[in-house]
C-alpha positions as CSV (number, residue, x, y, z in Angstrom):
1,X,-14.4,-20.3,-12.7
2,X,-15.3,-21.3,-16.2
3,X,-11.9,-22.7,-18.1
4,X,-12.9,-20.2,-21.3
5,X,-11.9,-17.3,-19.0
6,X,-8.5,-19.0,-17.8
7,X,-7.9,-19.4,-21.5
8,X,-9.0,-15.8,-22.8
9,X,-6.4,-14.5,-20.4
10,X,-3.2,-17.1,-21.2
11,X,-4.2,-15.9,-25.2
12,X,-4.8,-12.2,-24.3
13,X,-0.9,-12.4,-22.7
14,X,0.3,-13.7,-25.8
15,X,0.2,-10.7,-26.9
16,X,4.0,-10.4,-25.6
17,X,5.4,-12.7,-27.7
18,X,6.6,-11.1,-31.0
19,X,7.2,-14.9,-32.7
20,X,7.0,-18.3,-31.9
21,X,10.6,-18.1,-31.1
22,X,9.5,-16.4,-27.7
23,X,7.7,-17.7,-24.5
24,X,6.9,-16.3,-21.2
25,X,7.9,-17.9,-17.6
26,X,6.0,-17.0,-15.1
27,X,6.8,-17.7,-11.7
28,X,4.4,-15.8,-9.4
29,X,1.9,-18.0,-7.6
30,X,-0.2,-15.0,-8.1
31,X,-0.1,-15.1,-12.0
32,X,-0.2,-18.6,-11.8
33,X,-3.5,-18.8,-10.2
34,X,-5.0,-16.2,-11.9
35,X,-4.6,-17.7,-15.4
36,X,-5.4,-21.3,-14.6
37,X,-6.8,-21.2,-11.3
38,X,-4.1,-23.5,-9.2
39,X,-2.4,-22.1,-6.7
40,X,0.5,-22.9,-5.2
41,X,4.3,-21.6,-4.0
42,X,6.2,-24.2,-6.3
43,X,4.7,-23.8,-10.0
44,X,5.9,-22.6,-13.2
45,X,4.3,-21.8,-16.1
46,X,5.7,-21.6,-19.3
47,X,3.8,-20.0,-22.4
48,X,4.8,-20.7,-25.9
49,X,3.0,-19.3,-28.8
50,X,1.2,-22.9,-29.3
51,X,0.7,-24.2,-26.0
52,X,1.1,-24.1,-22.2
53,X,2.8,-26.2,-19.5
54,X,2.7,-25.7,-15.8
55,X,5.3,-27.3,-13.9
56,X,5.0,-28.7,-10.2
57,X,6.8,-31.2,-8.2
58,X,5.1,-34.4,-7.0
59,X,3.6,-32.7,-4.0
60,X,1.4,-31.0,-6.4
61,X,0.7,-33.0,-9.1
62,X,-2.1,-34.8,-8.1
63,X,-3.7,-31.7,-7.2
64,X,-2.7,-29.4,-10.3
65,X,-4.0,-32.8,-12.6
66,X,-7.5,-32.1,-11.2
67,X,-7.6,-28.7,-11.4
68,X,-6.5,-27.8,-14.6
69,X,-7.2,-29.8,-18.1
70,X,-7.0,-27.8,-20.6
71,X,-3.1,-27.4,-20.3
72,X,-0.4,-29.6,-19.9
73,X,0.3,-30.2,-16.3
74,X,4.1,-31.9,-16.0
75,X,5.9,-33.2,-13.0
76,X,9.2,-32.3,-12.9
77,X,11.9,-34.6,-11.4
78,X,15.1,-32.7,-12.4
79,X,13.1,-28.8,-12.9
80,X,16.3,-27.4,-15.2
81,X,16.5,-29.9,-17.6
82,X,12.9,-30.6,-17.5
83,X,12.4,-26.7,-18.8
84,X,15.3,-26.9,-21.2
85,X,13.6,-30.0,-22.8
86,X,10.5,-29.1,-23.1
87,X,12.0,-25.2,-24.6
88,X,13.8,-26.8,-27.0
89,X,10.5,-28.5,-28.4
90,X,9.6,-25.2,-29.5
91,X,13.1,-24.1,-30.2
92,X,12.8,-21.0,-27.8
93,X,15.4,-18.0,-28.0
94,X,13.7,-15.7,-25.3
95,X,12.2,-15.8,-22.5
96,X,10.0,-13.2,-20.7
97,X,10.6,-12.9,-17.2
98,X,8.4,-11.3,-14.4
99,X,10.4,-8.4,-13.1
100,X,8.6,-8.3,-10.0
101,X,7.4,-11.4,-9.2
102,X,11.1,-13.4,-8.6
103,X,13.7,-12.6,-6.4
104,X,17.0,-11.5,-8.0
105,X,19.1,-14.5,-6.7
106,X,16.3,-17.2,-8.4
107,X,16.5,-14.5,-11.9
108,X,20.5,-14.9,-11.8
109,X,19.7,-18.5,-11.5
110,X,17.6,-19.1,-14.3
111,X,19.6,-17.0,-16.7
112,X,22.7,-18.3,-16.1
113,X,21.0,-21.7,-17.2
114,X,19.2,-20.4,-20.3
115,X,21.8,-18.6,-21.3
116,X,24.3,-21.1,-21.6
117,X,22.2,-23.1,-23.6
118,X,20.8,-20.0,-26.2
119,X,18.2,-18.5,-24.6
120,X,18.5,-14.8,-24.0
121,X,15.9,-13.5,-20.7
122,X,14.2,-10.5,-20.5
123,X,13.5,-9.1,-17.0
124,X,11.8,-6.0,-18.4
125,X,8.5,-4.3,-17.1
126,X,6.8,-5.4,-20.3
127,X,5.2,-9.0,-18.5
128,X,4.6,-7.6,-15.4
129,X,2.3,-4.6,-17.7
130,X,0.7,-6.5,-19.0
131,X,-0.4,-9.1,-16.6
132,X,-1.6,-6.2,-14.2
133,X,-3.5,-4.9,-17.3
134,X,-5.8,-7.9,-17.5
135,X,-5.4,-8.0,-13.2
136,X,-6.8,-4.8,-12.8
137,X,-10.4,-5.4,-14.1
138,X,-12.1,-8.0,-12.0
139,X,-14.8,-9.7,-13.8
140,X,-18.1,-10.9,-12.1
141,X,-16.9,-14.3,-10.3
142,X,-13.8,-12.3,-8.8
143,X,-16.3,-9.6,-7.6
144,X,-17.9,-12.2,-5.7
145,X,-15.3,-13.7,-4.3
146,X,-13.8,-10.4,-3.1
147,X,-17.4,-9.9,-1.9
148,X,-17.8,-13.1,-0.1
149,X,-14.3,-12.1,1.5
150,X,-16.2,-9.0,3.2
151,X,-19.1,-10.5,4.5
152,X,-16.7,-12.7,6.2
153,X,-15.0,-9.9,7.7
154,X,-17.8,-8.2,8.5
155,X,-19.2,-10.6,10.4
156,X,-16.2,-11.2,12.4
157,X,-16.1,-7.3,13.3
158,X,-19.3,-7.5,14.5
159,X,-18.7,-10.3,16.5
160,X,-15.2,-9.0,17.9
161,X,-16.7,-5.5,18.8
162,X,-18.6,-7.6,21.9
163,X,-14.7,-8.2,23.4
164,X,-13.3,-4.5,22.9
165,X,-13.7,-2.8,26.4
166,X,-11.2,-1.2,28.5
167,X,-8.3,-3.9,30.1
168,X,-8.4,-6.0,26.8
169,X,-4.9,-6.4,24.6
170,X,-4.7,-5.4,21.3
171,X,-3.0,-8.8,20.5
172,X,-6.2,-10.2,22.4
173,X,-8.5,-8.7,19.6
174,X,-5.9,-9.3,16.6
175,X,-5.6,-13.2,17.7
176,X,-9.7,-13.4,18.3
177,X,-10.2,-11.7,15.3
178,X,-8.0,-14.2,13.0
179,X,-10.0,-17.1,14.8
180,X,-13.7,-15.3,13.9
181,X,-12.6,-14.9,10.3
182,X,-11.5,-18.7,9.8
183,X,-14.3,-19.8,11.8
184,X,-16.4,-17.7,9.1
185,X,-15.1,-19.2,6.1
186,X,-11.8,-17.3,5.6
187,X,-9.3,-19.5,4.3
188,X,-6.8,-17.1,5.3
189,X,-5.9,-13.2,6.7
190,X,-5.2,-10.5,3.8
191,X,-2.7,-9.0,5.8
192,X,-1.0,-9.1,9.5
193,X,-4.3,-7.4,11.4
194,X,-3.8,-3.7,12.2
195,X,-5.9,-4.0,15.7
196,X,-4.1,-1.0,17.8
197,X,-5.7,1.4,20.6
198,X,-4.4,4.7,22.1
199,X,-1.4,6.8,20.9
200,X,-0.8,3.9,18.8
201,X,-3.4,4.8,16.5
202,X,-1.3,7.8,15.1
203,X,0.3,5.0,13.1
204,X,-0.8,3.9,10.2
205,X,0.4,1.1,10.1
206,X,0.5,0.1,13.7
207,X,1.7,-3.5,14.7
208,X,-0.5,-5.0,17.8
209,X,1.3,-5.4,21.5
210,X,0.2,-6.4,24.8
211,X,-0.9,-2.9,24.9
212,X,-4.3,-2.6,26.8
213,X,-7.4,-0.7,25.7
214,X,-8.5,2.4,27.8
215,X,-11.5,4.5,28.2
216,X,-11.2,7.3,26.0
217,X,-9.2,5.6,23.6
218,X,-9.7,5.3,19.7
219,X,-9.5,1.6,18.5
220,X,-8.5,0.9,14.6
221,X,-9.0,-1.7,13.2
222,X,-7.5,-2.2,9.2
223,X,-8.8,-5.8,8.2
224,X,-10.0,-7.9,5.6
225,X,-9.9,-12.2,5.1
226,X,-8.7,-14.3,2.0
227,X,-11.8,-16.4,0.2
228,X,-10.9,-18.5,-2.8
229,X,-7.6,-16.2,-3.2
230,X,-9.7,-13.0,-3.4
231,X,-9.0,-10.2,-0.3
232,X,-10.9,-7.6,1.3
233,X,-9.8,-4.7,3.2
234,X,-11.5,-2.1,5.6
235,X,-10.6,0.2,8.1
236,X,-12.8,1.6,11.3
237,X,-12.0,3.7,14.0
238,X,-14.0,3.2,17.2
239,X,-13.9,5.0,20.3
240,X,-14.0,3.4,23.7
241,X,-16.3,4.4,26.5
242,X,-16.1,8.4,25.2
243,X,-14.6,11.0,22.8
244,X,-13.3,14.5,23.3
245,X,-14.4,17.0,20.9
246,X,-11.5,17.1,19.2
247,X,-11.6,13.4,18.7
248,X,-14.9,14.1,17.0
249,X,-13.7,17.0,15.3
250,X,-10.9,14.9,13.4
251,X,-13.6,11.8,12.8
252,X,-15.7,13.9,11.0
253,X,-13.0,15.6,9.1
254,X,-11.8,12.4,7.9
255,X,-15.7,11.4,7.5
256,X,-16.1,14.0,5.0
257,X,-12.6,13.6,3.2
258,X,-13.7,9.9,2.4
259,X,-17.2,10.4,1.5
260,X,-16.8,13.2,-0.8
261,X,-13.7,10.7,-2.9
262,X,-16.5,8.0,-2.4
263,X,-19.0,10.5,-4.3
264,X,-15.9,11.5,-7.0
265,X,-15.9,7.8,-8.2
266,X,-17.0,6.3,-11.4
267,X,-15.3,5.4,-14.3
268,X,-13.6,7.7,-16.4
269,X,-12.1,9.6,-13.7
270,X,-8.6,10.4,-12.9
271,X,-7.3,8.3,-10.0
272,X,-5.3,11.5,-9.0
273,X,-8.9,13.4,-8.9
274,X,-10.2,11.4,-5.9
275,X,-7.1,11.2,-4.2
276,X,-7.0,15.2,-4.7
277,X,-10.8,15.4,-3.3
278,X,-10.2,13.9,0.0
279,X,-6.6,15.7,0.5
280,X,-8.6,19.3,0.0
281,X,-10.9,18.6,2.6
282,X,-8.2,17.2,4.5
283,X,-5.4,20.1,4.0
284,X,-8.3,22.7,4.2
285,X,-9.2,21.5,8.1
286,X,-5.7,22.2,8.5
287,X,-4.5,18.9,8.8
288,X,-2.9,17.8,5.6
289,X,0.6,17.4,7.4
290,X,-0.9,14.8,8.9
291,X,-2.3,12.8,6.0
292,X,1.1,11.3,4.4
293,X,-0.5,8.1,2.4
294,X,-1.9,7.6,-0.6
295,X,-6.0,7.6,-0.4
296,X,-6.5,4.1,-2.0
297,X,-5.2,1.3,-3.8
298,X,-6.4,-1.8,-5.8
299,X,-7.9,-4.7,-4.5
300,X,-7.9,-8.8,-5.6
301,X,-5.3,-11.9,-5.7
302,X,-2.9,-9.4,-3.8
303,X,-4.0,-7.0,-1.0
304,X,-2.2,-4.2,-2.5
305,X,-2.2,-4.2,-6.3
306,X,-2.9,-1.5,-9.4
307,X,-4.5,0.8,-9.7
308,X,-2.9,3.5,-6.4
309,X,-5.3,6.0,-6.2
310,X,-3.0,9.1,-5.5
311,X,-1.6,12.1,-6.0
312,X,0.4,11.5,-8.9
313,X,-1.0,8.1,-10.1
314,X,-2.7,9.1,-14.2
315,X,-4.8,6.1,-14.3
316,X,-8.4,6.0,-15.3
317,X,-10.6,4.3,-13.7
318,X,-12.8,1.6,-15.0
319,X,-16.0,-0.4,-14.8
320,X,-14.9,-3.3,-12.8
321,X,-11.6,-2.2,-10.8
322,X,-11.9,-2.5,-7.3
323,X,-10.4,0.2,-5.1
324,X,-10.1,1.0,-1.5
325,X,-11.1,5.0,-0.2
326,X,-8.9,5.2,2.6
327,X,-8.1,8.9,4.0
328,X,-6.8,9.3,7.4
329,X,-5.5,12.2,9.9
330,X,-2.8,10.7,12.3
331,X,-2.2,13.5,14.9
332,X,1.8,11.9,16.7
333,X,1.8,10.6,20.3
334,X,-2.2,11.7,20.2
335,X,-3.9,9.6,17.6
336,X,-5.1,8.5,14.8
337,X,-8.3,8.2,12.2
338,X,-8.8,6.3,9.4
339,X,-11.9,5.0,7.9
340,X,-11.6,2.8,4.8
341,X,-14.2,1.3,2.3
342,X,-13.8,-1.1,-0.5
343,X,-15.7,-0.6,-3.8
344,X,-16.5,-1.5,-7.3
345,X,-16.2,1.2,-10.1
346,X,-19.3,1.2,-11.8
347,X,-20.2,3.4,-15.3
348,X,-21.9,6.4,-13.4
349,X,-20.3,5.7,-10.0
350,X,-19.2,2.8,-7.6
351,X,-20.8,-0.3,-5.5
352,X,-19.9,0.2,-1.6
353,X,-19.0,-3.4,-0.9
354,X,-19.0,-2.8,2.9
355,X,-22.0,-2.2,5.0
356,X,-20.5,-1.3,8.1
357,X,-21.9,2.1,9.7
358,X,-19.3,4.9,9.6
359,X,-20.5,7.4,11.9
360,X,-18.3,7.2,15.2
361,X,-19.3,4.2,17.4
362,X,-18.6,4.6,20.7
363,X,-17.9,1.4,22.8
């Protein structure tokens, strides 16, 4: 990614500092990446009002040296007095904490350090805000690489669907699964694979077993691979060998729920409004009970991140945010449908960036 982008963001977040007295630390790997394109689980980065360090330990600083130059890379030997040293360049009084991305043990750490020695920490939402601000809108390069993600999972569903058949485990599929997607160019899972047949699929969020696959079950599968840090995510519900009719009757109720959200997007709407357009198809059936989860959620460095398409959430949507469209009916000890499609928000509508056929496939 072109180092004019990673810069336009570190300058856009300065937009936290009220003087030159004031600097953020940020600590998430996340953040870290996404405003100077290294990742890893060690780094810090400091922002003053004039310039930027990122800190790593010798593990990393061969690496970091190579992929960043156009801030100061440092190798810490001793990582609190290297911090207070280079603070006190700027003569820093506050510090801008992530609220959310550092556990409270490390925060207690760090501000019993600054504190003693000036330097007053602020653990309020205002960083995270505004880091998920710039986060939210993904501009052509991260499209691609949540794109790329897809087509890796896609092609790894296809592949996979050749081993579903009755007798198979779900942890048989989940571990195949993992194995097509790195083969494919996944440098990584999004998530713990949701691969789970039966009753099973009643839960949303169903954790694979030794269970076996049986004819006339419904098979989910909720995936998506890592590419360059980007994720995807997708959901289908297959059935195996047949489908009762009320089987199909809940498939197609969920069908319609998710198509007409897909239809409602474009930016300039109301995240509430889609979530709202899938639960009145849903709760008109007569089975919104059995829809208890949000219908969407944001996509990119993290798996889940802003915007939540829900109920309640007020955001608008914009040209550029990618969101899931996830509706689902999850009938207990019976099961479960759920069909899920990733997208890009577009001025008059949205991209589909999944290709896979949604009508029911049966095995």
């Amino acid at each position: 990614m072109n180092k004019d982008i990673f810069i336009e963001r570190i300058n856009s977040l300065k937009s936290v500092l009220k003087d030159k007295t004031e600097a953020l630390f940020i600590t998430n790997s996340k953040n870290i990446g996404y405003l100077c394109g290294f990742f890893n689980s060690e780094g810090i980065m400091i922002v003053t009002a004039c310039k930027t360090y990122l800190f790593v330990d010798f593990r990393y600083i061969e690496a970091a040296q190579k992929k960043v130059d156009f801030i100061d890379v440092v190798c810490f030997k001793k990582l609190s007095e290297d911090l207070l040293k280079y603070l006190a360049q700027y003569e820093i009084k506050k510090l801008y904490f992530e609220a959310s991305g550092i556990s409270l043990a490390r925060f207690n750490s760090f501000k019993s350090l600054f504190n003693k020695n000036g330097i007053e920490c602020d653990d309020s939402s205002i960083l995270d805000s505004t880091i998920n601000g710039l986060r939210i809108v993904k501009n052509s390069e991260e499209i691609e690489k949540i794109i790329k993600a897809q087509i890796i999972t896609e092609k790894s569903y296809n592949e996979v669907l050749n081993y579903l058949k009755p007798g198979v485990s779900e942890n048989e599929i989940s571990a195949r699964l993992e194995f097509l997607m790195k083969m494919n160019g996944a440098e990584d899972i999004s998530f713990d694979l949701i691969t789970i047949t039966g009753k099973k699929t009643s839960l949303p969020h169903g954790v694979p077993s030794d269970d076996k696959v049986r004819s006339g079950d419904f098979f989910t599968f909720d995936i998506g691979a890592v590419y360059e840090g980007y994720h995807s995510d997708t959901t289908r519900t297959v059935a195996v060998g047949h489908a009762t009719d009320e089987m199909y009757e809940v498939y197609n109720t969920v069908l319609k729920a998710q198509t007409a959200a897909l239809e409602k997007i474009k930016s300039g709407v109301l995240c509430s409004e889609i979530d709202k357009t899938a639960r009145d198809i849903i709760s008109n059936a007569g089975y919104g009970k059995y829809f208890g989860h949000a219908t969407g959620h944001g996509v990119g460095l993290d798996i889940h991140e802003g915007p939540t398409v829900s109920v309640n959430s007020d955001t608008i949507l914009k040209s550029g945010m990618i969101i899931t469209d996830e509706p689902g009916i999850y009938l207990p000890d019976k099961f479960g449908v759920r069909i899920e499609d990733m997208v890009c928000v577009t001025e008059n509508g949205c991209k589909n960036l999944v290709s896979l056929p949604k009508e029911l496939i049966i095995l």
